[in-house]
GUMIKE-53327 format. One line per 8 residues: number of its first residue (from 1); their letters; for each residue x, y, z of N, C-alpha, C, O. Coordinates in steps of 0.02 Angstrom, whole numbers, plus 50000, padded with zeros to 5 digits. Example, Ala and Ser with C-alpha at 12.3 -4.5 7.8 and 13.67 -1.06 7.14 Angstrom:
<nodes>
1	as	50660 49716 50390 50615 49775 50390 50660 49835 50390 50712 49834 50423 | 50642 49888 50354 50684 49947 50357 50645 50002 50394 50670 50057 50402
</nodes>
This chain:
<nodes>
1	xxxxxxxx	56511 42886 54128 56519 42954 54101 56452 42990 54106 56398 42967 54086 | 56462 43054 54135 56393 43091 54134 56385 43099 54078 56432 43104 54038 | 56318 43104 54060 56271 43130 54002 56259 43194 53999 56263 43222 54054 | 56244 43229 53950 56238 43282 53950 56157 43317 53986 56145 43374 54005 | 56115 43257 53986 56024 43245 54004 56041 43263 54087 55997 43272 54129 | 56102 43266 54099 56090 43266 54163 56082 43348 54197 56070 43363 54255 | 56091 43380 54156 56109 43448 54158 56048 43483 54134 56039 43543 54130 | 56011 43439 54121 55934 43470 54100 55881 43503 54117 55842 43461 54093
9	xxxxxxxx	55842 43546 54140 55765 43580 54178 55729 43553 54142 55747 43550 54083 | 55679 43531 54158 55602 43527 54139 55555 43591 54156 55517 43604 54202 | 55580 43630 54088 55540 43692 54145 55451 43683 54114 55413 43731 54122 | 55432 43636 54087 55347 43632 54073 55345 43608 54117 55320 43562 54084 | 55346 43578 54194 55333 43537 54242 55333 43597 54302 55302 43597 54355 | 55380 43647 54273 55375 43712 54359 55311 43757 54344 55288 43773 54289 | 55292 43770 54396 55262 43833 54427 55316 43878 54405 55377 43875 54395 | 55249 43935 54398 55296 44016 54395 55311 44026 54460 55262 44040 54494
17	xxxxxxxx	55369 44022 54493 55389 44055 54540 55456 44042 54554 55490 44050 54502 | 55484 44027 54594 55570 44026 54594 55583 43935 54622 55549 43900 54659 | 55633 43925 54594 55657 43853 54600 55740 43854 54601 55786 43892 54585 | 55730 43784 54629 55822 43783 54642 55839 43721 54639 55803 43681 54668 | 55908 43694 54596 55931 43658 54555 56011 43675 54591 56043 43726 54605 | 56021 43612 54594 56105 43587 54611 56143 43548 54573 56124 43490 54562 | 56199 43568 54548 56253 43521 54492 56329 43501 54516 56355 43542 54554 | 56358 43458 54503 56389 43448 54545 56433 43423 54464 56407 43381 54427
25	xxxxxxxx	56490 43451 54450 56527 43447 54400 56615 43423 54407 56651 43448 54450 | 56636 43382 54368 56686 43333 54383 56722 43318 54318 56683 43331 54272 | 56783 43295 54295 56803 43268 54248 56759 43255 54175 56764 43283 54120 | 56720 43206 54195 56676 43210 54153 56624 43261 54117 56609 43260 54057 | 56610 43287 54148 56576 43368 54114 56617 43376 54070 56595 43369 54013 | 56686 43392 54078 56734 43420 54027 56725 43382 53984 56707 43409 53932 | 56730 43310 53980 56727 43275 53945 56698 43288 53872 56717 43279 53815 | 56625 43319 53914 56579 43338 53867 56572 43398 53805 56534 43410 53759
33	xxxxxxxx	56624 43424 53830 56654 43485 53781 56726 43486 53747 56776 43460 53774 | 56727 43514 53696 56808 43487 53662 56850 43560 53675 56890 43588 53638 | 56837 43571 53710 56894 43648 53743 56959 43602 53756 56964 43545 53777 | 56997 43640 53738 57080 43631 53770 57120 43670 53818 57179 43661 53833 | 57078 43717 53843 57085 43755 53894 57061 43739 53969 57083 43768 54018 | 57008 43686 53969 57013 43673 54063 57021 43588 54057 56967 43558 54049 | 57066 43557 54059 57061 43480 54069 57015 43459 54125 57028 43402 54146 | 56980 43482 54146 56922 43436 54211 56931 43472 54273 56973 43516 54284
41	xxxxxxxx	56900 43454 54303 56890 43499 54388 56842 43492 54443 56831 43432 54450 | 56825 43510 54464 56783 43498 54544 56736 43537 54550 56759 43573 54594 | 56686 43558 54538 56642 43611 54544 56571 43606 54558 56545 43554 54536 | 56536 43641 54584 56462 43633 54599 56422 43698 54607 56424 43744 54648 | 56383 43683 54548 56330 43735 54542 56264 43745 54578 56230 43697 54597 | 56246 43815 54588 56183 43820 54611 56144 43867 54578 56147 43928 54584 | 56116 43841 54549 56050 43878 54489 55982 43889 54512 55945 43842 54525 | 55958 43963 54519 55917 43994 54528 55877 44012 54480 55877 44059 54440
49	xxxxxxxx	55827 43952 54494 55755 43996 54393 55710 44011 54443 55696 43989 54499 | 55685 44070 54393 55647 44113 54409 55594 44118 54352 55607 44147 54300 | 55530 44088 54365 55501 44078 54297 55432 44114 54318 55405 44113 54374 | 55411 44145 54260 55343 44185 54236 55315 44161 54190 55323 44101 54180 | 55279 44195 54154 55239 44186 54117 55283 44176 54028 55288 44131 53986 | 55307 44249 54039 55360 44276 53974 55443 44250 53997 55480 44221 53958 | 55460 44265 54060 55518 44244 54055 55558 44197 54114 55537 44186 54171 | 55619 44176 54086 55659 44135 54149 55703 44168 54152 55728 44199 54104
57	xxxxxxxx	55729 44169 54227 55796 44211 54226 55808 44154 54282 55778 44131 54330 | 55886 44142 54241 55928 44096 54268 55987 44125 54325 56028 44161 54297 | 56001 44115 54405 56051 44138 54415 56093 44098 54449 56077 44075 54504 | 56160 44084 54417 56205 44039 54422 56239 44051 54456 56262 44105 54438 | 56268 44032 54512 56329 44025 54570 56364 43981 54582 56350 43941 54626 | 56432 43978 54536 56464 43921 54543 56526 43939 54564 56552 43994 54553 | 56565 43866 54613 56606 43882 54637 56652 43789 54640 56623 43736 54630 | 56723 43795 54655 56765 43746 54634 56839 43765 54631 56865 43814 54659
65	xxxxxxxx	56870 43716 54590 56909 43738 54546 56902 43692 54471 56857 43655 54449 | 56967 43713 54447 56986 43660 54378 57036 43675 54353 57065 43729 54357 | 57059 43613 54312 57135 43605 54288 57149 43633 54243 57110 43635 54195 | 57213 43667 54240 57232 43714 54170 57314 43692 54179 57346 43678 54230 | 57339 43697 54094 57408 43672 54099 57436 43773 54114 57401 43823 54103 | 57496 43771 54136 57526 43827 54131 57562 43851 54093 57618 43827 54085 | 57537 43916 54054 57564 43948 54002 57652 43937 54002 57677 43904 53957 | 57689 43963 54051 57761 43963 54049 57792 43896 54073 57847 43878 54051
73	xxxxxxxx	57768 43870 54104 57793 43785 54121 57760 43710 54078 57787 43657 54059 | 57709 43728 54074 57656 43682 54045 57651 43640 54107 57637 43584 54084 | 57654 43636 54151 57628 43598 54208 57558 43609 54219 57538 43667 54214 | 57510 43555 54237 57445 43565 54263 57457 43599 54337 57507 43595 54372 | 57396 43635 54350 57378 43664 54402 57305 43654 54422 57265 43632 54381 | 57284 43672 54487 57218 43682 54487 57201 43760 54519 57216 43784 54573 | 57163 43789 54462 57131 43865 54465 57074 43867 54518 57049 43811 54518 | 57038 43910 54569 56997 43910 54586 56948 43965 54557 56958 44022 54537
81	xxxxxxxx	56897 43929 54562 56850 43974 54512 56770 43981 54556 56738 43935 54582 | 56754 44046 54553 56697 44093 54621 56657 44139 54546 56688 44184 54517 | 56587 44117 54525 56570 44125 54489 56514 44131 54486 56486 44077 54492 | 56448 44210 54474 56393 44226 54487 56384 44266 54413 56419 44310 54387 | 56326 44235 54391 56302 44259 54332 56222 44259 54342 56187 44230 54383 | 56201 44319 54269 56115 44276 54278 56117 44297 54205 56141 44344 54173 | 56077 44236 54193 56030 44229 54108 55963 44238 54115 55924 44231 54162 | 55958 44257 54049 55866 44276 54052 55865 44212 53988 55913 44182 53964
89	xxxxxxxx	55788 44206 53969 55791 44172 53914 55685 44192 53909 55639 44170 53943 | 55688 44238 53856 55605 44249 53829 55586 44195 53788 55611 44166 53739 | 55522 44189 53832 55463 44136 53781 55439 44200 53707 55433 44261 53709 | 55432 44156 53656 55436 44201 53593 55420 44143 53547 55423 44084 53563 | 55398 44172 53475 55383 44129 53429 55450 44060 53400 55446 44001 53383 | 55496 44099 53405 55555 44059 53383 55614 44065 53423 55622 44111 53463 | 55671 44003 53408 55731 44008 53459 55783 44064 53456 55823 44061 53409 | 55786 44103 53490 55847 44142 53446 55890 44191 53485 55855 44234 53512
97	xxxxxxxx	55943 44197 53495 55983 44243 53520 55984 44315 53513 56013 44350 53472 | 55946 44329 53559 55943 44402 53564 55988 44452 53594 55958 44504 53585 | 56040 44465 53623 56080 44482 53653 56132 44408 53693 56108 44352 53686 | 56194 44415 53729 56225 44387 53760 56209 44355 53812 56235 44302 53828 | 56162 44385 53842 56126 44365 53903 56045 44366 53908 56010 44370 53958 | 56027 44359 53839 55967 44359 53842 55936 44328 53765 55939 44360 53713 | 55906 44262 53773 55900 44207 53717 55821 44199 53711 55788 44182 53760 | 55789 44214 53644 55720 44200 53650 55706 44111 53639 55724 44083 53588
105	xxxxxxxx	55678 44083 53683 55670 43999 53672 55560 43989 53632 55513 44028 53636 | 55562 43957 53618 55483 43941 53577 55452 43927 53638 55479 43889 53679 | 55394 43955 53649 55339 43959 53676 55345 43888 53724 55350 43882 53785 | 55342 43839 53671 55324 43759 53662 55383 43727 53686 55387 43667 53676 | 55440 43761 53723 55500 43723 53719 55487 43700 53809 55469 43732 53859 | 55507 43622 53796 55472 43590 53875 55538 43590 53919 55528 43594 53980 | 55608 43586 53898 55662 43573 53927 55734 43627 53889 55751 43643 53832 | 55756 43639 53956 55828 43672 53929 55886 43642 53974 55878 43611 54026
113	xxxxxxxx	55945 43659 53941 55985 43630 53961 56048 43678 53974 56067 43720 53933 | 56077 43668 54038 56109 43716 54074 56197 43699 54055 56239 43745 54049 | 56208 43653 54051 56248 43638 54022 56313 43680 53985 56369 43693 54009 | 56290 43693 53931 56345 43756 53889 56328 43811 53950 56384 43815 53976 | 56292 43848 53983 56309 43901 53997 56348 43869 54059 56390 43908 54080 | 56346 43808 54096 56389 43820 54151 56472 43791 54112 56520 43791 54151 | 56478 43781 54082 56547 43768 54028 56560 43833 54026 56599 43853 54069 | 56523 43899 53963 56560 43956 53965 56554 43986 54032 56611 44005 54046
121	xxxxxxxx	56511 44001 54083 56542 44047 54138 56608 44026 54152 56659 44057 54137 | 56607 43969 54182 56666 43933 54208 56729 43949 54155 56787 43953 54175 | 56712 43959 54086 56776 43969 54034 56782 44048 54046 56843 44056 54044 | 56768 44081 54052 56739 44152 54049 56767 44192 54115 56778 44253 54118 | 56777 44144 54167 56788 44163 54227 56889 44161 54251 56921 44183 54298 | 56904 44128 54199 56975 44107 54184 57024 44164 54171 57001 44214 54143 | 57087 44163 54188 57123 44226 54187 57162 44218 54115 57183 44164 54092 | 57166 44286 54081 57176 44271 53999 57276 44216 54001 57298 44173 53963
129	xxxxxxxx	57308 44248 54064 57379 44210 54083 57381 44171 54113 57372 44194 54169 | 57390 44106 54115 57365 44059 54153 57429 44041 54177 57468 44018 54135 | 57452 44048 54247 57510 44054 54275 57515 43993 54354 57480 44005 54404 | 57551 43948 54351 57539 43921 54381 57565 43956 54450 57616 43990 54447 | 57528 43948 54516 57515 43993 54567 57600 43987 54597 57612 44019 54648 | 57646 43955 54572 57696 43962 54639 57731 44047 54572 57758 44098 54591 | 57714 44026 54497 57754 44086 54449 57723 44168 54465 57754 44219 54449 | 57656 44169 54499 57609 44223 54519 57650 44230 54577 57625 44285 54589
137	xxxxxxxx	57692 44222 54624 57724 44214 54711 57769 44257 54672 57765 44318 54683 | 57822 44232 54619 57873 44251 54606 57860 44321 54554 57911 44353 54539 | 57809 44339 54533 57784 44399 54501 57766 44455 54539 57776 44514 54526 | 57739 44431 54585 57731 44493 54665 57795 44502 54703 57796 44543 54749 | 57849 44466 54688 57890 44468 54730 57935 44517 54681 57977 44560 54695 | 57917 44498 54633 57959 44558 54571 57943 44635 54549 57980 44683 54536 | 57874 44627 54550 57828 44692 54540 57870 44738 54569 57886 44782 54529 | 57892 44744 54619 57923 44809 54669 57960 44826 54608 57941 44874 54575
145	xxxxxxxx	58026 44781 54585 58071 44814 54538 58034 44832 54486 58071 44868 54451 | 57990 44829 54464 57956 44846 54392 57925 44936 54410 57902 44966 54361 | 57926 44964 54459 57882 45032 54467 57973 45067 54487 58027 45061 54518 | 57925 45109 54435 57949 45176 54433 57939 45243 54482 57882 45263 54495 | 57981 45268 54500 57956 45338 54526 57960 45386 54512 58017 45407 54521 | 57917 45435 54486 57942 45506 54455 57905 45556 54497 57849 45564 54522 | 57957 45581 54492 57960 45661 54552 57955 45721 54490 57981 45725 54435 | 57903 45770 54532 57893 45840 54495 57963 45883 54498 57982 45917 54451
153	xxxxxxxx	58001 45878 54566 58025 45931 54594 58108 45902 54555 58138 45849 54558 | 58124 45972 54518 58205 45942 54491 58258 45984 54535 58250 46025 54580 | 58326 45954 54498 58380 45988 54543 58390 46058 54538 58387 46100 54493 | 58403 46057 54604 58439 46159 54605 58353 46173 54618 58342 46226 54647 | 58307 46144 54604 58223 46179 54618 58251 46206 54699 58281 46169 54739 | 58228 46298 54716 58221 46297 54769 58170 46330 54796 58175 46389 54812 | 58113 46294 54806 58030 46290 54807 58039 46290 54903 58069 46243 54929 | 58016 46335 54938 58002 46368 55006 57954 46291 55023 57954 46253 55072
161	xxxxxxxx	57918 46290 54961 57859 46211 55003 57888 46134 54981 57861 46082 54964 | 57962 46156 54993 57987 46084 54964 57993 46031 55017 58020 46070 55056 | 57991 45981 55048 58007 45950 55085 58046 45965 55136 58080 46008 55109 | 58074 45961 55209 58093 45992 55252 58148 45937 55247 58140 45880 55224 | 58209 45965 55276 58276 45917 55252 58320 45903 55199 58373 45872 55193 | 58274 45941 55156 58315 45935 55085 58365 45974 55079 58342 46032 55078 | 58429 45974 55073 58477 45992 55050 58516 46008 54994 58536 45953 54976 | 58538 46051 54955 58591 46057 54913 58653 46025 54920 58698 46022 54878
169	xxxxxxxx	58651 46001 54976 58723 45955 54974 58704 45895 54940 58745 45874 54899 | 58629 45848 54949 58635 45810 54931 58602 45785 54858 58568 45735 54849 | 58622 45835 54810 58620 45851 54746 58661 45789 54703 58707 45766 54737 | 58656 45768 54658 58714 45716 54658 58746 45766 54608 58704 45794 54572 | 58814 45783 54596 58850 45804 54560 58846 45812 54494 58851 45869 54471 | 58834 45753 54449 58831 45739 54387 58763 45800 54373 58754 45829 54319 | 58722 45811 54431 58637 45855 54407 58686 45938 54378 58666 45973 54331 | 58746 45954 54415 58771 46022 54411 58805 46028 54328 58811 46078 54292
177	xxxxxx	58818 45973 54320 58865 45975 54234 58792 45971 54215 58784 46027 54192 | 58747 45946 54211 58689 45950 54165 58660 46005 54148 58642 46024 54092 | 58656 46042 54224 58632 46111 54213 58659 46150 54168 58622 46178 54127 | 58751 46162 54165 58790 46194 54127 58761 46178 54047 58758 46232 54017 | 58741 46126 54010 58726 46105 53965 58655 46162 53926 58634 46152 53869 | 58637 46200 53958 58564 46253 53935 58631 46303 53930 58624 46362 53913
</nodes>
C-alpha cells in the first residue's frame, strides 16, 4: 500500500527555480482518503514548482481516469479525468489558509505534501451526475425531443417579410376558431 510520504516535496533541498515531479496514482491513493465518491483509478500527475524566495506556485496536470458507481444504475464505471490547476503557497510567519488557492506555509516548513490537493482536483474535476457513459448515449439521443420551438410570427400574421412559401392554406384550422374567440 502506498504511503502517503510518497507524495511528498522536499522543498528545503530545491533551488529557487522551477522543478518537476511525477506521480503516478492507483487504487491505493484512494485508499488513502475516505471519500465515497471515486473508488480508485489510473492516473498520473505532473507537478510543476516554481520556487522563490516568498513563494511556490504549484502547477498540476493530471490526467487518467477513475471509478465512480452510477447515479441511476449503481454500476461502476470508469470516468476520464484531464485536469490543470495551479496553487500558490506563501512563506509567512504561520500556516494558514489564505484564500482557496493560495495557503501561507512557516518560513521553516522543509516538506509539503501534494497529496490532498491531487485528491481534491481530481474530486473537483468530477461531473455533479455521474452517469454511466452508455445512460449519457441515450440522453443525446433524447435531447432532440426535449427542445422546444417558438416562433414570433402567429396565424393569419400577414407580414410582406414573412418567409417565401407560406401560405394561408396551410393554416391549421383549429388557429381560425381561436381567432373568433377575441
Amino acid at each position: 500500500m502506498k504511503k502517503l510520504k510518497e507524495y511528498e516535496i522536499n522543498i528545503a533541498k530545491l533551488s529557487n527555480k522551477t522543478h518537476q515531479f511525477e506521480f503516478d496514482m492507483d487504487d491505493s491513493f484512494f485508499e488513502l482518503f475516505s471519500g465515497e465518491i471515486m473508488h480508485g483509478g489510473k492516473l498520473h500527475a505532473d507537478v510543476e514548482l516554481e520556487k522563490t524566495e516568498t513563494l511556490l506556485t504549484l502547477h498540476f496536470d493530471i490526467k487518467g481516469t477513475v471509478r465512480l458507481t452510477c447515479d441511476r444504475s449503481l454500476e461502476e464505471f470508469d470516468q476520464p479525468v484531464d485536469v490543470q490547476e495551479t496553487f500558490r503557497m506563501k512563506f509567512g510567519p504561520e500556516d494558514k489558509e489564505l484564500d482557496e488557492d493560495l495557503w501561507m506555509i512557516a518560513s521553516d516548513t522543509q516538506q509539503i505534501n501534494v497529496a490532498q490537493h491531487l485528491y481534491d482536483y481530481i474530486g473537483l474535476s468530477l461531473p455533479m451526475k455521474k452517469l454511466h457513459p452508455r445512460f449519457l448515449e441515450e440522453e443525446d439521443e433524447n435531447s432532440d425531443d426535449d427542445i422546444l420551438i417558438y416562433s414570433s410570427k402567429h396565424a393569419g400574421d400577414t407580414d410582406s417579410d414573412s418567409d417565401e412559401g407560406d401560405d394561408d392554406d396551410d393554416i391549421d384550422p383549429r388557429w381560425d376558431a381561436l381567432k373568433n374567440l377575441n
